[in-house]
N, CA, C and O of each residue as an XYZ file, in Angstrom:
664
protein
N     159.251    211.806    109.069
C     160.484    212.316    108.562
C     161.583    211.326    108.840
O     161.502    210.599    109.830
N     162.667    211.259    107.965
C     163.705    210.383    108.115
C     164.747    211.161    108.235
O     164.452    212.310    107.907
N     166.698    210.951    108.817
C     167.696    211.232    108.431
C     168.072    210.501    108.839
O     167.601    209.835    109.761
N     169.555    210.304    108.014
C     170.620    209.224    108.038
C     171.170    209.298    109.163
O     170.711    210.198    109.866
N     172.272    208.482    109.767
C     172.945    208.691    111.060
C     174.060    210.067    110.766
O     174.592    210.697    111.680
N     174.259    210.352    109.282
C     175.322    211.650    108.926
C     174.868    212.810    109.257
O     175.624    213.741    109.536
N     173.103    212.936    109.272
C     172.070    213.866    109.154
C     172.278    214.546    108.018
O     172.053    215.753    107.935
N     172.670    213.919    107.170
C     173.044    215.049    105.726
C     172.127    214.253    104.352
O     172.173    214.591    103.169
N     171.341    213.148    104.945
C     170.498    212.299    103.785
C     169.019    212.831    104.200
O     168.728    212.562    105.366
N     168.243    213.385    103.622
C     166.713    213.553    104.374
C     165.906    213.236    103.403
O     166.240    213.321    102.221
N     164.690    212.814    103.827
C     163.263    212.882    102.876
C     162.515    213.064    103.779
O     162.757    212.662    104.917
N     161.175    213.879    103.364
C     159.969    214.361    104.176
C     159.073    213.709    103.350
O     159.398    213.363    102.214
N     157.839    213.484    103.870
C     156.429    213.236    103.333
C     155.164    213.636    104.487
O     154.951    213.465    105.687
N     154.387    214.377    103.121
C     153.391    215.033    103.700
C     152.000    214.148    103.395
O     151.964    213.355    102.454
N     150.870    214.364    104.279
C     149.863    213.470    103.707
C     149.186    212.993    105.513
O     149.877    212.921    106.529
N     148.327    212.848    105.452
C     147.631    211.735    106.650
C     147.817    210.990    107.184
O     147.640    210.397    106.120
N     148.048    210.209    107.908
C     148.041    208.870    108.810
C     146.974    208.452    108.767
O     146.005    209.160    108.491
N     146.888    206.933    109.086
C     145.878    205.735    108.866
C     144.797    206.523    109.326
O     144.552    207.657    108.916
N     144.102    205.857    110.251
C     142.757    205.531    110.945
C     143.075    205.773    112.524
O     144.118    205.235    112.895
N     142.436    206.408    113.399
C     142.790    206.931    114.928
C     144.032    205.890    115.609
O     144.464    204.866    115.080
N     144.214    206.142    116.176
C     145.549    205.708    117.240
C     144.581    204.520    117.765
O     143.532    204.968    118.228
N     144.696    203.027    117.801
C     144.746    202.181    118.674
C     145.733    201.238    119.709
O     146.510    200.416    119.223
N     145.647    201.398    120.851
C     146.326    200.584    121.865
C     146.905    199.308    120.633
O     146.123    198.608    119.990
N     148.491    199.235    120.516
C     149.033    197.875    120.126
C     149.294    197.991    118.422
O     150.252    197.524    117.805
N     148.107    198.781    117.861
C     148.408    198.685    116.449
C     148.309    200.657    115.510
O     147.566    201.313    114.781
N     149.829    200.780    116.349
C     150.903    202.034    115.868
C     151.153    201.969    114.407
O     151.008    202.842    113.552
N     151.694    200.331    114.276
C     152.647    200.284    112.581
C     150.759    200.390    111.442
O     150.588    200.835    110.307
N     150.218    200.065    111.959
C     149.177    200.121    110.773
C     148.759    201.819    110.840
O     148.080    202.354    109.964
N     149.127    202.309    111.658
C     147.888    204.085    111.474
C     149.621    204.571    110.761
O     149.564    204.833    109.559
N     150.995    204.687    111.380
C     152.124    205.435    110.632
C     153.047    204.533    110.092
O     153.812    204.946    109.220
N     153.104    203.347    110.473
C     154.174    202.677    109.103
C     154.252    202.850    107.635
O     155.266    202.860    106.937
N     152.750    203.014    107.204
C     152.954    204.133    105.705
C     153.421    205.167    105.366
O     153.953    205.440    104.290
N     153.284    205.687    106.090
C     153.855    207.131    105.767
C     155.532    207.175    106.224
O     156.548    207.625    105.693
N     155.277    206.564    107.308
C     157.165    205.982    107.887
C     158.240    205.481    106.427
O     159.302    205.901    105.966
N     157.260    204.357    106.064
C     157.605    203.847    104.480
C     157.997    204.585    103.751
O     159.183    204.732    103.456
N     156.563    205.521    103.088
C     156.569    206.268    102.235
C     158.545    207.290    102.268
O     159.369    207.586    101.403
N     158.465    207.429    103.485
C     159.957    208.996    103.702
C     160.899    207.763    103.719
O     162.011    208.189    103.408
N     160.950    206.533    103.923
C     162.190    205.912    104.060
C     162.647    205.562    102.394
O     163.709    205.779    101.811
N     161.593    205.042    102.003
C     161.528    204.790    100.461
C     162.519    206.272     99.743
O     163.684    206.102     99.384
N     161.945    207.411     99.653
C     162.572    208.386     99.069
C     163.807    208.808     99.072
O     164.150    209.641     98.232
N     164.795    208.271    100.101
C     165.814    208.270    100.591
C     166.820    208.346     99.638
O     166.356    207.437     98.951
N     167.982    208.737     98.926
C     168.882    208.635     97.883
C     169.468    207.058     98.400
O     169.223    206.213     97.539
N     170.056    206.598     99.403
C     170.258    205.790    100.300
C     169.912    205.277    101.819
O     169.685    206.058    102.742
N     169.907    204.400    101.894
C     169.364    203.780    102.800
C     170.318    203.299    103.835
O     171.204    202.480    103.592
N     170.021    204.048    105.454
C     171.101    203.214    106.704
C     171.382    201.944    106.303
O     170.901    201.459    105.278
N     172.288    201.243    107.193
C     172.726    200.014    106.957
C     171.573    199.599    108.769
O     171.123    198.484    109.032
N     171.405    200.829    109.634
C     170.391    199.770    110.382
C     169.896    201.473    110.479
O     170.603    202.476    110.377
N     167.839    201.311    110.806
C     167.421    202.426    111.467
C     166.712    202.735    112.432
O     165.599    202.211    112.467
N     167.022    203.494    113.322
C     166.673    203.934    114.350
C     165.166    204.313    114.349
O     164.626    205.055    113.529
N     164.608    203.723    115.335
C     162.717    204.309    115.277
C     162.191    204.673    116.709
O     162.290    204.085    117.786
N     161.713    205.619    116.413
C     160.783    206.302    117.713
C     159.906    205.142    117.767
O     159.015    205.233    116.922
N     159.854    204.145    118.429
C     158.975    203.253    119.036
C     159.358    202.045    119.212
O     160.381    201.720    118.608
N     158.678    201.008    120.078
C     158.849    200.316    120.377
C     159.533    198.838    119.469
O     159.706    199.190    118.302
N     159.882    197.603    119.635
C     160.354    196.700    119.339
C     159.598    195.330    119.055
O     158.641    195.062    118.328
N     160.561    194.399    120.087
C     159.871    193.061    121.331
C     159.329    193.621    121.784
O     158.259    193.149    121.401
N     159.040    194.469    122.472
C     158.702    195.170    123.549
C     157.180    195.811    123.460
O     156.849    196.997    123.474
N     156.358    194.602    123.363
C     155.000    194.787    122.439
C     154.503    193.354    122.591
O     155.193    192.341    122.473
N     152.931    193.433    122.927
C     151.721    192.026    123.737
C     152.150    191.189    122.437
O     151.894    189.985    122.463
N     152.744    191.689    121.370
C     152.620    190.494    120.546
C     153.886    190.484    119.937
O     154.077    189.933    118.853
N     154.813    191.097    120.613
C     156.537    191.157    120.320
C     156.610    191.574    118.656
O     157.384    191.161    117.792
N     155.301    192.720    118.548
C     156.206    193.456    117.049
C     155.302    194.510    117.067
O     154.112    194.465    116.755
N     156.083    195.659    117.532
C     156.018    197.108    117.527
C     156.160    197.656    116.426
O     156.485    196.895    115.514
N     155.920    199.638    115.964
C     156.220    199.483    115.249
C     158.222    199.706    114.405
O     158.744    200.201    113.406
N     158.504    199.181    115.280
C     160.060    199.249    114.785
C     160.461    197.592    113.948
O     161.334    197.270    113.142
N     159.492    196.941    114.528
C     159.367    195.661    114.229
C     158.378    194.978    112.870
O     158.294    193.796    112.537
N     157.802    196.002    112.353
C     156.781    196.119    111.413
C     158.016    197.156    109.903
O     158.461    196.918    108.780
N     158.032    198.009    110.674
C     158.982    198.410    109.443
C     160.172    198.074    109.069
O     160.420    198.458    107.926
N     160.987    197.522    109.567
C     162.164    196.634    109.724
C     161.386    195.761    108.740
O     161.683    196.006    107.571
N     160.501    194.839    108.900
C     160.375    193.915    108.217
C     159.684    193.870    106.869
O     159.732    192.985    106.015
N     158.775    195.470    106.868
C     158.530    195.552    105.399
C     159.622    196.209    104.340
O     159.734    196.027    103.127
N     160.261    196.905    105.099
C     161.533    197.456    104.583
C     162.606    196.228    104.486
O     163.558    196.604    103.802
N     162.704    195.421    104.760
C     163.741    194.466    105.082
C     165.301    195.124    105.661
O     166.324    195.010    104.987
N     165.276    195.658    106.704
C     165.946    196.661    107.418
C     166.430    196.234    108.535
O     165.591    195.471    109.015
N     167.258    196.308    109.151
C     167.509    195.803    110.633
C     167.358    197.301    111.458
O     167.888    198.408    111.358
N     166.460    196.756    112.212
C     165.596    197.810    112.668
C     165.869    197.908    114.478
O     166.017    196.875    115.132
N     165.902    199.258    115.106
C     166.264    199.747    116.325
C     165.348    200.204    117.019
O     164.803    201.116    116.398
N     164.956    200.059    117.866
C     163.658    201.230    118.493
C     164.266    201.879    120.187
O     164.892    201.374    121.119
N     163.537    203.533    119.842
C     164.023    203.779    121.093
C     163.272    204.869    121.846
O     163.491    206.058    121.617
N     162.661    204.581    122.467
C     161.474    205.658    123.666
C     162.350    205.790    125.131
O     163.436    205.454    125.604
N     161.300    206.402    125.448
C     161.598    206.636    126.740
C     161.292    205.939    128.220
O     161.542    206.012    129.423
N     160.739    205.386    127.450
C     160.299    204.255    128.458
C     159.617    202.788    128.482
O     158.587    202.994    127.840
N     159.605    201.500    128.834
C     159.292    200.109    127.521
C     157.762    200.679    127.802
O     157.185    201.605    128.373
N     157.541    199.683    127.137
C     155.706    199.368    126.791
C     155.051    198.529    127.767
O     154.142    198.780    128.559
N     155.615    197.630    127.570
C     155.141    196.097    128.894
C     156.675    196.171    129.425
O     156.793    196.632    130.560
N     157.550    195.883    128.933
C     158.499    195.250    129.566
C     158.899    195.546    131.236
O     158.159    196.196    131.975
N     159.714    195.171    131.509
C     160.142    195.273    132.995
C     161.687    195.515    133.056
O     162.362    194.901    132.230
N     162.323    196.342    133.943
C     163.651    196.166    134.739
C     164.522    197.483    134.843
O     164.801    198.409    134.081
N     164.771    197.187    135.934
C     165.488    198.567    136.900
C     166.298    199.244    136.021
O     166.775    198.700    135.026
N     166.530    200.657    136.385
C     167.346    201.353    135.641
C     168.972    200.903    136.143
O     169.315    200.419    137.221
N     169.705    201.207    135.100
C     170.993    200.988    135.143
C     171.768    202.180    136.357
O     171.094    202.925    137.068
N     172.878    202.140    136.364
C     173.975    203.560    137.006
C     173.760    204.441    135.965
O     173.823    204.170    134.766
N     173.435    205.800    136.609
C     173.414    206.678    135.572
C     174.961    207.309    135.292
O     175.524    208.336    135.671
N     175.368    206.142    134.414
C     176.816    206.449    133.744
C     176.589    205.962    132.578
O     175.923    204.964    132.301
N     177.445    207.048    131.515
C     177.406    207.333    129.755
C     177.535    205.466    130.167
O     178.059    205.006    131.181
N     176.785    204.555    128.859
C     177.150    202.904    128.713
C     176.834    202.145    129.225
O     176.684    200.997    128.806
N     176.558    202.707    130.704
C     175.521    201.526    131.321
C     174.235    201.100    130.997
O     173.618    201.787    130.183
N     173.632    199.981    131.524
C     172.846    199.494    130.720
C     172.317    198.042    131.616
O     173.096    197.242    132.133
N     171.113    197.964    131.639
C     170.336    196.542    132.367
C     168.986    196.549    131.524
O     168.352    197.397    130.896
N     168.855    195.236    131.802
C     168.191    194.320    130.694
C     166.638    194.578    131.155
O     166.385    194.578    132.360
N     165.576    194.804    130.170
C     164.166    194.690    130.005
C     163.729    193.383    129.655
O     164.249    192.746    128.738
N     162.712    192.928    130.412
C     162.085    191.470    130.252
C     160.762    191.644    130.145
O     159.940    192.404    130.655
N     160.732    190.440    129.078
C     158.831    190.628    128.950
C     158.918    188.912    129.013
O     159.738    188.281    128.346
N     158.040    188.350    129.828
C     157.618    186.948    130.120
C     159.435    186.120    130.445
O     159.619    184.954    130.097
N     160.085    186.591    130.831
C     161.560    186.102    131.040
C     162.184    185.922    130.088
O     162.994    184.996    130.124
N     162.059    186.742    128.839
C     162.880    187.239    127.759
C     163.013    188.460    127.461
O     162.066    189.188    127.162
N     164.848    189.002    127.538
C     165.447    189.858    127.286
C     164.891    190.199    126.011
O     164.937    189.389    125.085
N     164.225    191.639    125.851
C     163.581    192.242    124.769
C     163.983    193.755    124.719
O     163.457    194.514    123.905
N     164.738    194.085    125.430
C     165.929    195.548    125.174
C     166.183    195.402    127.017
O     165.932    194.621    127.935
N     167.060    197.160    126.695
C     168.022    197.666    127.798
C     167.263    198.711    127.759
O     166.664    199.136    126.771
N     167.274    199.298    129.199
C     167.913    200.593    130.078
C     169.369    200.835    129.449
O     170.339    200.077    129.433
N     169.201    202.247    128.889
C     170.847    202.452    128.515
C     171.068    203.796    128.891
O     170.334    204.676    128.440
N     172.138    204.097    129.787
C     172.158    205.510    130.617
C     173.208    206.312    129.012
O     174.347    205.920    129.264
N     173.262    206.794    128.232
C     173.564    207.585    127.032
C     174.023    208.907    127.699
O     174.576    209.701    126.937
N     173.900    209.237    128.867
C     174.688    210.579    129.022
C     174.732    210.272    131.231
O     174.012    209.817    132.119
N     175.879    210.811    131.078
C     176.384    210.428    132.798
C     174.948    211.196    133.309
O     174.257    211.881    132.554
N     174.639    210.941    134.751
C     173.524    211.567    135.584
C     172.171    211.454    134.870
O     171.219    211.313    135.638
N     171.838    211.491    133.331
C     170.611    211.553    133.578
C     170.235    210.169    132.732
O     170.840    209.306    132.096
N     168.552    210.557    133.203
C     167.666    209.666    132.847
C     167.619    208.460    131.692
O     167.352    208.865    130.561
N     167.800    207.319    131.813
C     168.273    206.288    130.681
C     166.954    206.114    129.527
O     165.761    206.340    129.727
N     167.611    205.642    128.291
C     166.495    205.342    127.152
C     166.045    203.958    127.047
O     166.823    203.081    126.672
N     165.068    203.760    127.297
C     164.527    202.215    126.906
C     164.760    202.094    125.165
O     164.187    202.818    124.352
N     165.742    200.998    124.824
C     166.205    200.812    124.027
C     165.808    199.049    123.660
O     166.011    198.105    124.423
N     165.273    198.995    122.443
C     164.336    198.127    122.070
C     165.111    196.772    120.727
O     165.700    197.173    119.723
N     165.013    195.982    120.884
C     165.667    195.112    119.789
C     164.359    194.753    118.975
O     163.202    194.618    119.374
N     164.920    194.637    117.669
C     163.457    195.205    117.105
C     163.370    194.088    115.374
O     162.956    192.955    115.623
N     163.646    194.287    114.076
C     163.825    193.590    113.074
C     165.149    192.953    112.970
O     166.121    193.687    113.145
N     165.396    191.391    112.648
C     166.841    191.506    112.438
C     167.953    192.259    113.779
O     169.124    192.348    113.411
N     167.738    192.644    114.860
C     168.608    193.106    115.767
C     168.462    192.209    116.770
O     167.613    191.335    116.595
N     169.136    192.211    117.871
C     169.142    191.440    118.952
C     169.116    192.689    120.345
O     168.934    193.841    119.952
N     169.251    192.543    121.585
C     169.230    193.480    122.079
C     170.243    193.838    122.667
O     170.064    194.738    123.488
N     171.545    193.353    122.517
C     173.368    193.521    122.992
C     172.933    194.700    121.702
O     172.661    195.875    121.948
N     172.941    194.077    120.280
C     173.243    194.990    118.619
C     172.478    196.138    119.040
O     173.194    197.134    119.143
N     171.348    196.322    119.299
C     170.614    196.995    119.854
C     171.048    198.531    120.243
O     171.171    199.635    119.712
N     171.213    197.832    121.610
C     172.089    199.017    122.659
C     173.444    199.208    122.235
O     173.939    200.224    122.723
N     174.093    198.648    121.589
C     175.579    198.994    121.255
C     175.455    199.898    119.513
O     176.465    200.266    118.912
N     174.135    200.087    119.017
C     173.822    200.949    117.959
C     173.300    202.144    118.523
O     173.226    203.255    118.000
N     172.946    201.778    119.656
C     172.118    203.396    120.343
C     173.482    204.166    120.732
O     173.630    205.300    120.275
N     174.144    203.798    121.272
C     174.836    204.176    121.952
C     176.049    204.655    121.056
O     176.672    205.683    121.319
N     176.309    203.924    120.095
C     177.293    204.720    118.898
C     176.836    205.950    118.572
O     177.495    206.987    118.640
N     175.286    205.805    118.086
C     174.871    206.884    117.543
C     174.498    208.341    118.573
O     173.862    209.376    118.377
N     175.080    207.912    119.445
C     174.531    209.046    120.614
C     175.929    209.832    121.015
O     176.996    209.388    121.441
N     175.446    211.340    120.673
C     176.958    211.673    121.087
C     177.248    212.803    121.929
O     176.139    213.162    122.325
N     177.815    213.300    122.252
C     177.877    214.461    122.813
C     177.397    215.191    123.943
O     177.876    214.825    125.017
N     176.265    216.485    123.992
C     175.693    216.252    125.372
C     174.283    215.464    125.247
O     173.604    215.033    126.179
N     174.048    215.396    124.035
C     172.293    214.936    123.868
C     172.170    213.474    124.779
O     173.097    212.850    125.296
N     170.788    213.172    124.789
C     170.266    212.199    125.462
C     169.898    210.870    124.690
O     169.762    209.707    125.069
N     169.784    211.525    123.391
C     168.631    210.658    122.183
C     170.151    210.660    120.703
O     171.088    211.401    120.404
N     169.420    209.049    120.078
C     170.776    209.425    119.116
C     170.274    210.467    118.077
O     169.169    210.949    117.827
N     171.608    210.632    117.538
C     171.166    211.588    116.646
C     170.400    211.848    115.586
O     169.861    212.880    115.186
N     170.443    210.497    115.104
C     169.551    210.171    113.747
C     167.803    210.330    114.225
O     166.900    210.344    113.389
N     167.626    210.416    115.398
C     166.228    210.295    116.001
C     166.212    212.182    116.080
O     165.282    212.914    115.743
N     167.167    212.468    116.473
C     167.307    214.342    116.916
C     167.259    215.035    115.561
O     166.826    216.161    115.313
N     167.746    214.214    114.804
C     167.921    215.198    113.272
C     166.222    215.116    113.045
O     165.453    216.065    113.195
N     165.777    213.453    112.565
C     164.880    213.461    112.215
C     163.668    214.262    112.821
O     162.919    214.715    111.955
N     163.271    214.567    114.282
C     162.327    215.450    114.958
C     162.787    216.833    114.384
O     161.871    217.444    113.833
N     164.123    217.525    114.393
C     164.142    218.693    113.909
C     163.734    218.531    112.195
O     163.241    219.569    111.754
N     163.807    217.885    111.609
C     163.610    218.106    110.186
C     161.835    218.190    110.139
O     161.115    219.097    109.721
N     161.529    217.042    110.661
C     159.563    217.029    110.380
C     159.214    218.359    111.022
O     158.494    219.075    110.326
N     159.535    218.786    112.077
C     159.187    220.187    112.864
C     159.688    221.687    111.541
O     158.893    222.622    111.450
N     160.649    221.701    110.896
C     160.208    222.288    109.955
C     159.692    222.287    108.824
O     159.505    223.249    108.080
N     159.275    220.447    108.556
C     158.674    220.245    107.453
C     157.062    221.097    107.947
O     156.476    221.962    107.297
N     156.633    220.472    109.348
C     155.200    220.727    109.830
C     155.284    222.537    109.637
O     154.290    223.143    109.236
N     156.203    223.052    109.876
C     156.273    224.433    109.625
C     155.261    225.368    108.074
O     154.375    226.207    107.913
N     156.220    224.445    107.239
C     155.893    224.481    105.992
C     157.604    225.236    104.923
O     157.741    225.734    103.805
N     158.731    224.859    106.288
C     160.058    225.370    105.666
C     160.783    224.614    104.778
O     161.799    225.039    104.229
N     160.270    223.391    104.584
C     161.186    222.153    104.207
C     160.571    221.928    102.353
O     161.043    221.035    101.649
């Protein structure tokens, strides 16, 4: 499922995923179908946010880094925690933020998105860097949530697509 950062643009797609889940290669079992809902879109972000990883991947292209580039998209990724990478969490204050390293290259942030709690491993991913990165997570994050919004819309929309409400 996709939504815009407005949450007022959506497309769903229904259908299968690749071939079982393998360690490293995510963008080949759901980057199609990722495709498929971004494609349908009336319009398209100017950058989008992805549940997964970046750099931040044995071969520095996750799949945020796979669809970014078949989409030609400048592409964001954001979990909860890196993949390989390394480095301490930031102050848990809204903006803070310390750097993830994989082989002694900065490949995202720790970004604390809400005072006291737990920070998002935030991933530089197609076309992004990882300052653009974290300073896109962090726009898009507002209020009391933890996660930006365009990631919050999109989980509530597929959860009633999976319903069968959408």
């Amino acid at each position: 499922m996709i939504s815009s950062s407005a949450g007022t643009v959506r497309a769903a797609v229904t259908g299968k995923t690749g071939d079982r889940y393998r360690v490293g290669l995510l963008a080949l079992r759901e980057g199609p179908t990722l495709e498929a809902a971004l494609r349908r879109l009336p319009e398209c972000p100017a950058v989008l946010l992805v549940n997964a990883t970046g750099r931040d991947h044995p071969r520095r292209a996750g799949l945020a880094v796979h669809l970014g580039a078949v989409l030609e998209m400048p592409t964001v990724g954001v979990t909860n925690r890196p993949l390989i990478a390394e480095g301490d969490w930031p102050r848990l204050e809204r903006g803070e933020r310390s750097p993830l390293t994989l082989a002694g290259e900065i490949v995202g942030y720790w970004l604390c998105t809400r005072t006291g709690i737990r920070p998002l491993a935030i991933h530089a991913a197609w076309r992004t860097d990882p300052a653009v990165a974290v300073d896109v997570a962090l726009r898009a994050t507002a209020g009391r949530a933890r996660t930006p919004e365009p990631i919050r819309q999109a989980r509530r929309v597929a959860r009633t697509a999976r319903a069968g409400r959408l």
